[in-house]
C-alpha positions as CSV (number, residue, x, y, z in Angstrom):
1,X,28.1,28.7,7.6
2,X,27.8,26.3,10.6
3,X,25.1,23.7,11.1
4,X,23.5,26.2,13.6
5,X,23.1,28.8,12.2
6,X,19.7,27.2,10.7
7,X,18.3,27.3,14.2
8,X,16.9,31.1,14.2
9,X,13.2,32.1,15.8
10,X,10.3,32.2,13.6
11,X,7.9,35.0,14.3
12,X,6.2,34.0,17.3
13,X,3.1,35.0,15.7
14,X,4.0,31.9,13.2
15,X,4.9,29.4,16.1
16,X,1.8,30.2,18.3
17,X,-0.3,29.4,15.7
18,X,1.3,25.7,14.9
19,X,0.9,25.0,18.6
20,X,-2.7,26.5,18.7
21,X,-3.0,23.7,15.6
22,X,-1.3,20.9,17.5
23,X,-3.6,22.0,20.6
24,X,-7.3,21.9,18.7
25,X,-5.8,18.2,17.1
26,X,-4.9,16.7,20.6
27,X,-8.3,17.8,21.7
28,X,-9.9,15.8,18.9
29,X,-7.7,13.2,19.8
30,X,-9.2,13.0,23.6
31,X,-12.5,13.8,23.0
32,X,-13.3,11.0,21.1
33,X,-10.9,8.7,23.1
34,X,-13.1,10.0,26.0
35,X,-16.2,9.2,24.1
36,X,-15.1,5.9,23.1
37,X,-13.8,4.9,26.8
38,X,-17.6,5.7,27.8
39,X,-19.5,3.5,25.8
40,X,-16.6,0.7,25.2
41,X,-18.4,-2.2,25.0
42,X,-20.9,-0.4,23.0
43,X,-18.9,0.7,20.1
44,X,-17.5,-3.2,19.4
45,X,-19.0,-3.9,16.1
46,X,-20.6,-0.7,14.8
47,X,-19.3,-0.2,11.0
48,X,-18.7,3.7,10.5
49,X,-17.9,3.1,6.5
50,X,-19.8,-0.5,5.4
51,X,-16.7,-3.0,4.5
52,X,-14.1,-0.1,4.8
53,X,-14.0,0.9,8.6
54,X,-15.6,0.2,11.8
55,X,-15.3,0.3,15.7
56,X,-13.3,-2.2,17.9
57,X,-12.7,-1.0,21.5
58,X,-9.2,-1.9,22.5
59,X,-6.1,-1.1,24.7
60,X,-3.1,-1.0,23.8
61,X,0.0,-1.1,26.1
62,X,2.5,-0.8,23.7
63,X,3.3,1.7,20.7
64,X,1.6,1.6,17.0
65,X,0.3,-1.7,15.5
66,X,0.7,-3.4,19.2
67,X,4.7,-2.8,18.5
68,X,7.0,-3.0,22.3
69,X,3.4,-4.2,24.1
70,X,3.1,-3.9,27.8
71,X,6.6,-1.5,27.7
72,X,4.8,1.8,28.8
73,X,7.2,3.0,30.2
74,X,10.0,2.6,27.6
75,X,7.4,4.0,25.0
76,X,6.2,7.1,27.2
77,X,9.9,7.8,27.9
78,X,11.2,7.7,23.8
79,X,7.3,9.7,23.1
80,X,8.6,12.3,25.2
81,X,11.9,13.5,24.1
82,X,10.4,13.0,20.3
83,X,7.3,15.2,21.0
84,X,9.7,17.9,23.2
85,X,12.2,17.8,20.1
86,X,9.0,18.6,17.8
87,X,8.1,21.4,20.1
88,X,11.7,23.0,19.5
89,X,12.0,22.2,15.8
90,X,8.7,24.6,15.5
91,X,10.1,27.3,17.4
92,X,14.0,27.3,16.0
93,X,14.3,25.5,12.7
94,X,14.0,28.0,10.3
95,X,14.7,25.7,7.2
96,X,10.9,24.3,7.4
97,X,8.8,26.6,5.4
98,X,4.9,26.7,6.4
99,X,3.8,23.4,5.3
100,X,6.7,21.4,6.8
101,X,5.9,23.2,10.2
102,X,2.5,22.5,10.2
103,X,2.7,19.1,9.2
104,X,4.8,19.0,12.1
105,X,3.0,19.9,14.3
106,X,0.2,17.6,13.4
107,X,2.6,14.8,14.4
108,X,3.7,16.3,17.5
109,X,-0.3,16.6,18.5
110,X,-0.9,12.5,17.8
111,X,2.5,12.1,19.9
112,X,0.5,14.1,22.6
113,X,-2.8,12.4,22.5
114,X,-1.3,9.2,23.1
115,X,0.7,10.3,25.9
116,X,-1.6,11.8,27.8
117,X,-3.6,8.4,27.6
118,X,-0.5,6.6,28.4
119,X,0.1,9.0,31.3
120,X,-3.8,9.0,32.6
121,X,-4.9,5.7,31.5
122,X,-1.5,3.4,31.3
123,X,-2.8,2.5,28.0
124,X,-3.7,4.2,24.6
125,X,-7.5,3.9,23.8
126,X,-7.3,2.4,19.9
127,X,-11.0,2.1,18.2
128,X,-11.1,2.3,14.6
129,X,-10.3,-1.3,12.7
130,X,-10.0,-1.2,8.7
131,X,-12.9,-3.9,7.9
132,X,-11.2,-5.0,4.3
133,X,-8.3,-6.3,5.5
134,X,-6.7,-7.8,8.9
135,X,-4.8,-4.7,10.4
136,X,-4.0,-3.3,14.0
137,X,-6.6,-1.2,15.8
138,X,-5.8,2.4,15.8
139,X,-7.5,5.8,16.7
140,X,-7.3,9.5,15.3
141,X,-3.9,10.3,17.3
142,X,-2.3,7.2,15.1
143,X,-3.5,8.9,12.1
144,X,-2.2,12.4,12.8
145,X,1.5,10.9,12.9
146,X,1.4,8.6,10.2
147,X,-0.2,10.6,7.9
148,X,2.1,13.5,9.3
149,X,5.5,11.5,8.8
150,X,4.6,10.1,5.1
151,X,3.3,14.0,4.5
152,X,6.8,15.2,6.0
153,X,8.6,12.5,4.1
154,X,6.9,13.6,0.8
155,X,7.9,17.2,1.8
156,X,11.7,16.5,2.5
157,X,12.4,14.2,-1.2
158,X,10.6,17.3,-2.8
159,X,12.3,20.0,-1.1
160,X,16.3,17.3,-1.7
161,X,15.1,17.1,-5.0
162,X,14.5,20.7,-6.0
163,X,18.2,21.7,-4.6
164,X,19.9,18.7,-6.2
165,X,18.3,20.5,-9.4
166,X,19.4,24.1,-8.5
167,X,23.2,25.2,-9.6
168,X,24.7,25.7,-6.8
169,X,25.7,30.0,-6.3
170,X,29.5,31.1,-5.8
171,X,30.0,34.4,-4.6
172,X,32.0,36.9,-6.7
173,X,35.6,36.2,-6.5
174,X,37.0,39.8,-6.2
């Protein structure tokens, strides 16, 4: 069996319905960044959860946590082949089973939502600051892909684990 032979279609009912996913989460994502880029001086201070989260209006030019700052470009560049490789995995990869897939494309949708402010804005629009503790400013995209890629992490030890445990099937030697 060769390493391609993984990469099969999934029922396009399947894959439209990951990207229809991905689509309602990036429009989240820009909704409130649009909400947030309208009242920006406004929002500086206002705690959403008291000593747990609040707002803090800021841009970033770089990638998560202030990471590569004022490389755009180089960030846009490595976002885009990621998110286009995401798009693919949904639609070929047949090893994924529901959950992986759609925990893909959650990622794929906070990969988006950055871009397109990266794209339209030549910054991402972070707002949401952790109150307990000194941390980088962040926004709802951030969240989608970290919590996405420790989901998908969690998913791929599980799924290594359960077939180091499995005896592995010979077929009949006739």
């Amino acid at each position: 069996m060769s390493l391609f032979s993984k990469f099969k279609p999934y029922p396009w009912k399947s894959v439209l319905l990951r990207y229809i996913i991905a689509a309602a989460l990036v429009f989240a994502d820009v909704g409130v960044k649009l909400l947030v880029e309208a009242r920006q001086t406004a929002i500086d201070g206002i705690t959403l959860i008291p000593r747990v989260v609040g707002l803090s209006y800021v841009r970033n030019t770089g990638a998560a946590f202030g990471m590569l700052d004022d490389n755009t470009l180089v960030v846009s560049v490595i976002s885009c082949i990621i998110i286009l490789a995401g798009i693919l995995l949904i639609a070929v990869y047949t090893p994924f089973n529901k959950g992986e897939s759609f925990i893909l494309a959650v990622i794929i949708a906070g990969g988006i939502g950055n871009q397109i402010d990266r794209i339209a804005r030549g910054y991402v629009t972070d707002y949401l600051k952790f109150l307990f503790f000194k941390f980088p400013v962040f926004n709802l995209a951030d969240i989608f892909v970290t919590c996405g890629c420790i989901t998908l992490a969690v998913f791929v030890i599980i799924s290594m684990s359960r077939s180091r445990k499995q005896p592995e099937t010979k077929p009949d030697e006739r």
